[in-house]
C-alpha positions in Angstrom: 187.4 190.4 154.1 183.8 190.3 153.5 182.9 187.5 155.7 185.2 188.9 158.3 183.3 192.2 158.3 179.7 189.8 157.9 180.7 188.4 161.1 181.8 191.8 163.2 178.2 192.7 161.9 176.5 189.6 163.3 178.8 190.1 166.8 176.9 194.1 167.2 173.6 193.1 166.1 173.7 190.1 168.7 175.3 192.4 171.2 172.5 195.1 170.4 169.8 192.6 171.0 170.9 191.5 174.1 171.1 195.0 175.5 167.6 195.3 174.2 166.4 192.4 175.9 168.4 193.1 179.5 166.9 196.7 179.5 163.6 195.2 179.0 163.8 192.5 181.8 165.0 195.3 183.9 162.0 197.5 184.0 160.1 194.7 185.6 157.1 195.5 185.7 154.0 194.0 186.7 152.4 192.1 184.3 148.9 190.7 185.0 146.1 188.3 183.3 142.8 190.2 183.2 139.2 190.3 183.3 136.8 193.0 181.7 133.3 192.0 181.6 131.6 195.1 180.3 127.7 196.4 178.9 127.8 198.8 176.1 124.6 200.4 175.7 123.7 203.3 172.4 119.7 204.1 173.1 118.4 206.0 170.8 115.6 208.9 172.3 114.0 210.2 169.4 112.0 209.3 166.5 114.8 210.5 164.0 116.9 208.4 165.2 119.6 211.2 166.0 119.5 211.7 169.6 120.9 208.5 171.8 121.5 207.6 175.4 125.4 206.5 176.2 125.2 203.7 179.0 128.1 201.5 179.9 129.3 199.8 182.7 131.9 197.6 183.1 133.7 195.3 185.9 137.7 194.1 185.7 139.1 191.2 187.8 142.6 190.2 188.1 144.0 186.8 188.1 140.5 186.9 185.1 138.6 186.7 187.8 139.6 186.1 191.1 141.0 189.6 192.6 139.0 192.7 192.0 140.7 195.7 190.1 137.8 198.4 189.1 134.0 198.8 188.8 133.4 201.8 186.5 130.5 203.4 184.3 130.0 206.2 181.9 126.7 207.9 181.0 126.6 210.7 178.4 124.3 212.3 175.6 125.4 211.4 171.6 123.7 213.2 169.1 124.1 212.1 165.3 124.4 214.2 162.4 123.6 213.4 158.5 126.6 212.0 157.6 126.8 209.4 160.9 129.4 211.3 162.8 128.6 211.7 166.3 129.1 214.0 169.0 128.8 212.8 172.8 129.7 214.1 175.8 129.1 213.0 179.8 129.8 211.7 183.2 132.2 208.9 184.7 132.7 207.0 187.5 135.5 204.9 188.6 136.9 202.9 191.6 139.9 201.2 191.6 141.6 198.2 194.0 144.9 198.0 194.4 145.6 194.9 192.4 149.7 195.0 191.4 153.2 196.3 193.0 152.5 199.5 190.7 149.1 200.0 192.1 148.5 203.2 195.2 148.0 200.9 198.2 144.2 202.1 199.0 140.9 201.8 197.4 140.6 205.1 194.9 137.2 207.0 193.5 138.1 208.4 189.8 135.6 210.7 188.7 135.3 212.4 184.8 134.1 214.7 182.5 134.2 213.9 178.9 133.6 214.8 175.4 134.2 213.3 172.1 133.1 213.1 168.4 133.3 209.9 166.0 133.7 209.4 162.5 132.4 206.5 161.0 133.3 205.5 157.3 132.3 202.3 155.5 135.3 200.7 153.4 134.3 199.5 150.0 135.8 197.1 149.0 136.1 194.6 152.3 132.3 195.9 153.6 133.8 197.2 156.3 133.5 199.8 158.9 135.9 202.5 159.7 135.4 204.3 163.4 137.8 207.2 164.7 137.2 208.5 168.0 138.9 211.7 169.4 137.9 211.5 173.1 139.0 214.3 175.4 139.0 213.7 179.4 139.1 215.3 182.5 139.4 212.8 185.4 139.9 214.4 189.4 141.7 210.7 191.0 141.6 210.5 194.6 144.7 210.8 196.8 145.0 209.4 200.2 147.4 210.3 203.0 149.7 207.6 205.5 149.7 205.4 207.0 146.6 204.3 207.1 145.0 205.4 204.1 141.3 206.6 205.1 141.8 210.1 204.8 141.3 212.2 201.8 144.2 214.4 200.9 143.1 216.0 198.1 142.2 215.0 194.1 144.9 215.0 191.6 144.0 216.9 188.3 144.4 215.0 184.3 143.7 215.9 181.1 143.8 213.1 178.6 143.3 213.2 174.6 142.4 209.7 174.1 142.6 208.6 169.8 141.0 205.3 169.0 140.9 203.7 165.4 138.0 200.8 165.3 137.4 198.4 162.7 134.5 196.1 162.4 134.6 193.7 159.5 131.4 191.2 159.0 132.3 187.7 158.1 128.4 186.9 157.5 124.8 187.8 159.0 125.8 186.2 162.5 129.6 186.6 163.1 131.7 189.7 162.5 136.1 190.5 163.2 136.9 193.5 165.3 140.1 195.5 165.5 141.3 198.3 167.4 143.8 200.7 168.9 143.6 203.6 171.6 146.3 205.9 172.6 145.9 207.7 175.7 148.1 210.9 175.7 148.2 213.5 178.8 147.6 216.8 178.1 148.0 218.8 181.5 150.9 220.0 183.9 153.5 218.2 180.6 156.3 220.2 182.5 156.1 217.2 185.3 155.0 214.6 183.2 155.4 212.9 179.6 152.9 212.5 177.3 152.3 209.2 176.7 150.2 207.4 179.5 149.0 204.3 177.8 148.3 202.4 174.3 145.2 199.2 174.0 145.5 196.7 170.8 142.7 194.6 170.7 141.4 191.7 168.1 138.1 190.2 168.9 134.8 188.9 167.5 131.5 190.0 167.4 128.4 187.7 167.3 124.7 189.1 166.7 122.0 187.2 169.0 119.5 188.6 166.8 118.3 189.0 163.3 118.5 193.0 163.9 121.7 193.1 165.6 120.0 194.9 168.0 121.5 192.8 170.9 125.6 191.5 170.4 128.2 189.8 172.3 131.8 190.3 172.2 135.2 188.7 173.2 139.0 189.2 172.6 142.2 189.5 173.5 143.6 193.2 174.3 147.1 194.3 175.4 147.7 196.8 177.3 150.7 198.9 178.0 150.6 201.6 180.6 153.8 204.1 180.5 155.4 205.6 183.9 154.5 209.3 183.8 156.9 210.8 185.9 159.9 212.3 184.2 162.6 210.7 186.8 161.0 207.3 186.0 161.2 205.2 182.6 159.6 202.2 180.6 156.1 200.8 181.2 154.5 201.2 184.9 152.8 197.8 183.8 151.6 195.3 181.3 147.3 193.8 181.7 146.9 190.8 178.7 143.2 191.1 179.0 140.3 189.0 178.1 137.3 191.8 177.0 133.7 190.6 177.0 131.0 192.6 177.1 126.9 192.9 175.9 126.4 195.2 173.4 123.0 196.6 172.9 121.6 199.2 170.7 117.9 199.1 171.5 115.8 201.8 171.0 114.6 203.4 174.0 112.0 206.0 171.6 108.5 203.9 171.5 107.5 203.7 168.5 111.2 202.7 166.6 111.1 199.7 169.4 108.1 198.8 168.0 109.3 198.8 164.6 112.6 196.4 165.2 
């Protein structure tokens, strides 16, 4: 009796699986090998070291190189206060190729406003750092009318909450691990849309080309999942497996501190 009701238990768990795997392969959606080459730039302004410059830019290829997908940057203002948490806010710039089957097909200008404050706490006991970012966003996207695609129809409205939880762990004065993960939720018009709009997971190193770690370089993987929107659409929209690097660079743009590193 007890192996007869083992195997019925077996028989439903395969049969659950299975379902779970054909409603997977039925979404089919895109799923691409990536490029992001980025530079992430904090300049500091002042002598205190409490005002800073936000300057990033970055480029993304599909096929990790071959096909182009976006050139973007952001520029903003961060100020620091006492206890290392930081406030930022500023201006972005984005436009996007048409790269996959779930891509609009036309060339699209993104545009953003955006604000956000990080919290930054060391962890004891692996000498760690601990960085939450709360970053709120309010993008105007482009639309473009058929059949030919030249012709701006107007600029579609978001408002994103974007949650990121970042952790660098040094492995010795040259090398350090880096973890993180982002959630992007929407926050605007939630009558037509769902919430959830996209989650990164990424796992990199870190390696200082200095002996002030004033200039870095980074590379890892990061997967990303971006969710259909609409209400009368489920599942993922598509899947990016990403290779990230980018030039990280916290020199001073205040005189005398420069002079001092």
């Amino acid at each position: 009796m007890i192996r007869l009701k083992s195997k019925l238990f077996q028989q439903r768990l395969a049969l659950i699986f299975c379902c779970f795997i054909l409603k997977v392969s039925a979404q089919n959606e895109p799923v691409n090998y990536v490029g992001w080459y980025s530079y992430n730039g904090y300049h500091t302004l002042n002598q205190d070291n409490n005002l800073a410059l936000i300057a990033e830019g970055t480029m993304q290829r599909n096929n990790i190189i071959i096909q182009p997908m976006q050139w973007a940057y952001r520029v903003g203002i961060s100020y620091q206060f006492k206890n290392e948490d930081r406030i930022a806010g500023g201006y972005a710039f984005q436009y996007n190729y048409p790269y996959d089957a779930a891509s609009q097909p036309y060339n699209a200008i993104n545009r953003r406003i955006w604000e956000q404050y990080t919290i930054r706490s060391s962890n004891k006991i692996w000498n760690g750092l601990f960085t939450h970012r709360f970053r709120l966003e309010q993008i105007w996207t482009q639309q473009k009318s058929s059949p030919d695609y030249t012709t701006t129809s107007g600029w579609k409205f978001d408002n994103v909450f974007r949650y990121q939880i970042n952790y660098n762990l040094p492995l010795n004065t040259k090398w350090s691990a880096n973890f993180y993960d982002e959630i992007f939720l929407n926050m605007y018009n939630l009558q037509n849309q769902k919430v959830l709009n996209q989650n990164r997971i990424y796992a990199g190193m870190i390696y200082n080309l200095d002996q002030s770690h004033i200039w870095k370089i980074s590379a890892g993987y990061m997967f990303q999942s971006v969710w259909n929107t609409q209400e009368n659409q489920e599942g993922r929209k598509r899947i990016n497996n990403v290779l990230r690097i980018a030039i990280i660079s916290d020199l001073s743009f205040n005189k005398k501190n420069a002079i001092n590193k």
